[in-house]
Every structure is written in C-alpha cells, then in structure tokens.
N, C-alpha and C positions, 0 to 999 in steps of 0.2 A: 734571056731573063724572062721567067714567067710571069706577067704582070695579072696581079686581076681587079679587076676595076668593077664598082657600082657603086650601092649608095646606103647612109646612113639610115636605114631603114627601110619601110617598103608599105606601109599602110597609111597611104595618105588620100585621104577622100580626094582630093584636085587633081590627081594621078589618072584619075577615069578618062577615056578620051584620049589619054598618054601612052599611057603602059597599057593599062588596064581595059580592054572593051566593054559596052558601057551594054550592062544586064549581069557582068559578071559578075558572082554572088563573090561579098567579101572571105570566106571559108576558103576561095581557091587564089586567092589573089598572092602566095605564096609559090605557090605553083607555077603561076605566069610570071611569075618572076623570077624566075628559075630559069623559065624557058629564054628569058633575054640576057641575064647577066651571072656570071659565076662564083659571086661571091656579092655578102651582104652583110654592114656593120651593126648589129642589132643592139640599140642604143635604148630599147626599150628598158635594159635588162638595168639601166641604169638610174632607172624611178621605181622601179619595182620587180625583185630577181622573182623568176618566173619558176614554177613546180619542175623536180624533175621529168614528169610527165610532158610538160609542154615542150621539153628539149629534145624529149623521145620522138614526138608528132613531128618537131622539125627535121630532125633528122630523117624521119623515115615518109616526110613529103616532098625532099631536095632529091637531084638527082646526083649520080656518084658523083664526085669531084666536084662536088660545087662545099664551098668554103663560106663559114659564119663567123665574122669577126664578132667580138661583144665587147660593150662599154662597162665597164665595171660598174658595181654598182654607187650610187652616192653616197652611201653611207660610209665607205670606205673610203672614198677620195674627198668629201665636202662634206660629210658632219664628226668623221674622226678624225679626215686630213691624215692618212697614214698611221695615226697611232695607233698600235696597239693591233697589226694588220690579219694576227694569225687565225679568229676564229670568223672575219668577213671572205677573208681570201678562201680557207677551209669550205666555208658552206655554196661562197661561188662556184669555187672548184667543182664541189659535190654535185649540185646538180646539172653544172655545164657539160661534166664529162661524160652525159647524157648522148652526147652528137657525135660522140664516137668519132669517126674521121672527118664528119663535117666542122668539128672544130679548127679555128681560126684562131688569129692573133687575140689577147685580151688588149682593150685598151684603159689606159690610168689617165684619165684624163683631170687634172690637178686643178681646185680654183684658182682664180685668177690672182687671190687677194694671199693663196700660200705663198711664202717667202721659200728660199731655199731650204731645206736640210738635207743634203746629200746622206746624212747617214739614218735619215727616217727611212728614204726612201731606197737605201739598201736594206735593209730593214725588209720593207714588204717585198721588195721583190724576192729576196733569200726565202719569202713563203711559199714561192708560185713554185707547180713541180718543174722537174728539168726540161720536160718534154713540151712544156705549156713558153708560145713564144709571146712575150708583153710587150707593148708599146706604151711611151709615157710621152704627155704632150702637158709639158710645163705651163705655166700664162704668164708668173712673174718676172721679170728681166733678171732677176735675182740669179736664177738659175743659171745662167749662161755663163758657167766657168769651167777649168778645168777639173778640177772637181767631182763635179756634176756630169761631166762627160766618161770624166774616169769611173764613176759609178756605173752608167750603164752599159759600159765596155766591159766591164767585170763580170754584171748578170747575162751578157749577151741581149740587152733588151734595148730595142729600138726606141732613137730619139722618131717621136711621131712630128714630120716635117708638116707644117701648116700652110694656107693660103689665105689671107682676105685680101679681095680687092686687086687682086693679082701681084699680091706683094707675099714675099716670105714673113711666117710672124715667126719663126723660129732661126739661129745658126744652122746650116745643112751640113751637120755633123755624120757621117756615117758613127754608129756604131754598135751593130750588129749586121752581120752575112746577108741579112734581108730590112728592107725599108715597108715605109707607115708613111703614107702623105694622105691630108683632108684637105678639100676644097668648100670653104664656107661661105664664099659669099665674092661674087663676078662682079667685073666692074664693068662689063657689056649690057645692053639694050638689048629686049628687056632685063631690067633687076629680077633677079639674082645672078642670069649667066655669065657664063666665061665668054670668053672671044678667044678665036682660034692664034694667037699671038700668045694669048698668058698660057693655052696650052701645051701650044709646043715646046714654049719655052723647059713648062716641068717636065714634057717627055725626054729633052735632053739633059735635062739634070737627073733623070734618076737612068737612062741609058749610062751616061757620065760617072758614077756611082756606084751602079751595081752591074750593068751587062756585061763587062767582062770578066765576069766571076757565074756569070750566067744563076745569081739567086734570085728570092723570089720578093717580090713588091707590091705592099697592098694597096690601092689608091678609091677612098670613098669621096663623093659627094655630098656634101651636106645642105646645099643652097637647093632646100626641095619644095618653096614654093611654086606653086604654077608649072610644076614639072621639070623643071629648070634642072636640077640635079641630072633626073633619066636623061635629058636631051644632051645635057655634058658629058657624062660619063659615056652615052655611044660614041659623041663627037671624039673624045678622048681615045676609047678603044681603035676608032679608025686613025686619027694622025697615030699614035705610036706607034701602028702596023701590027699588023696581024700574024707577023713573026714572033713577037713579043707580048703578044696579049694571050691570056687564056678563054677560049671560048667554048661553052659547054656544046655550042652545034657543031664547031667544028674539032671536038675530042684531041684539040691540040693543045 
C-alpha cells in the first residue's frame, strides 16, 4: 500500500528552524519541501483559487512523483454548499489541471453547520472528471447513514477519515480503492502533536483497510503550529514503515 504522507500546506513562517533553514528565501521553501515529503494538501486554494499559471510553477518546481492534493475552493463547499456545483467545479478543474501528474486527490471539505443531502452531493461529485479522485469530509453527524455512504461508493470518492485529539471524528467507512485521512489537532505534549500511540493506532487502521489490496492512501497533517504537523507526519512516515510509505529519496 503506497501511503504518502505530509501536510496541509507548507508556508508557514514557524516552520523556519523546522523544515525550513533559517536565510532560506521564501521563493524556494516549495522546493525543500519537496525534498522531505512527497506529497502536499494545498489548502490555500481554498481562500482563494490560484491562476493557471501558478499551478504550471508548481508543477514544474515539484520533483516527478511527488503528489498535490487540494482543498476545494469555499466558495463551492461554504458559500453555495454544493449548489449549483457545475461552473465552481468547471473553473477548479480548469486551472488545477495545470499539474499534469502532480495532481492529487481534490478534497470537499463540507461546513460543519451543512445538514445532509446525499443527493446535492451526488450532484457535484457527477461534475468532477472520471480520472480526478475526490475526498469528502462531512462535519454534521447528519451524514453518517447509509445513504450517504452509498453516494460515495457510486462516485468512487473517498469518505475523508478525520482525527481530533486522537479520536476518529468520522465512521471508518471504506469507500473508495484508495483512503483520505487528516490529523488536526494531537492530544500530546506539546499541543498540537500526536503521540506515538494515536499513531500507530491510524497506521493499522488504514494497513487494516487498504494494504491488502495494495492501494493508495493519502494522510495530511494539519496541527501545523510550532511545527507540529512536519514533526508528525516524519514520526508517522517512520512507524508505518518504509515499506508502505512513499518517499521521494528513496524512489519507492
């Protein structure tokens, strides 16, 4: 199972010191990031969808096989909530298809305060092309039926499996060939990290899940104060073994 694992983003001033060597101009700090982790959930794109141009840059600053998940934008999940999804999804699509192979999963990350509609949200995903893999990650308990599971088993689009606090916020529903898990917030010293108990724990739930089918599983940090995320997601890459992880050093 090829997992690839990093983090919801990558430009965070507190980062320096971390990831980042401290003089390194911010222009390359895409670069070094590259160089440690092989995949990255660009959640930016989610305040504001970025030119095709800037998807060209990314792509042609990442090295081969490195993987760019993106958040949808909010205008499509939090100020029309799914309606109406075909000319947000359209112009996403447009200029995200910019990254050529470095594209990644899209994620639909849904307010908290949306109630169910299983069939809004067939609905947008029936926009997304065939080849483009979505993740959705519910907030209201609403969602948690059959249903709703049945919807995304239809699109082939992954339920996005969550963490706070080292608790599941989501059912661990397969359904889709490939998994979507975030980690948002550690219930370890210091806040925000994980502790290697809640880790391991997800690495056997998504071995449990997807490695004997041998697909593939995206796993972001999002607890990126104080660095907390980068120092999770190497912890991470190392407990689930290096069998299972994708690492751009080691071309596996």
């Amino acid at each position: 199972m090829p997992v690839y694992v990093g983090t919801s983003g990558w430009q965070y001033a507190d980062w320096r010191g971390v990831l980042y060597p401290k003089g390194l101009p911010q222009r390359l700090w895409l670069e070094r990031y590259a160089e440690v982790f092989p995949t990255c959930e660009n959640n930016g794109a989610f305040y504001r969808l970025p030119r095709r141009e800037t998807f060209e840059s990314w792509r042609d600053r990442t090295p081969d096989g490195f993987v760019m998940a993106l958040k949808a934008s909010r205008y499509l999940t939090h100020i029309r909530r799914l309606k109406d999804p075909a000319e947000p999804v359209a112009r996403l699509m447009g200029v995200a298809q910019a990254l050529g192979p470095r594209l990644g999963p899209v994620l639909l990350q849904l307010p908290p305060t949306l109630r169910a509609d299983p069939g809004l949200l067939s609905d947008c995903l029936a926009r997304f092309p065939r080849d483009v893999r979505v993740a959705v990650e519910p907030r209201h308990a609403s969602w948690w039926t059959d249903e709703t599971r049945a919807v995304l088993e239809r699109h082939g689009a992954a339920l996005c499996w969550a963490d706070r606090l080292g608790r599941p916020q989501t059912p661990l529903w397969r359904t889709a060939d490939w998994g979507y898990l975030r980690f948002h917030e550690g219930a370890a010293r210091p806040w925000p990290h994980y502790g290697d108990q809640a880790l391991r724990t997800w690495a056997r739930r998504l071995d449990d899940t997807w490695d004997a089918d041998g697909n593939d599983a995206y796993v972001y940090f999002n607890n990126d104060p104080g660095g907390a995320a980068v120092r999770d997601a190497l912890r991470f890459t190392a407990l689930a073994g290096a069998r299972r992880t994708r690492s751009p050093a080691s071309g596996s």
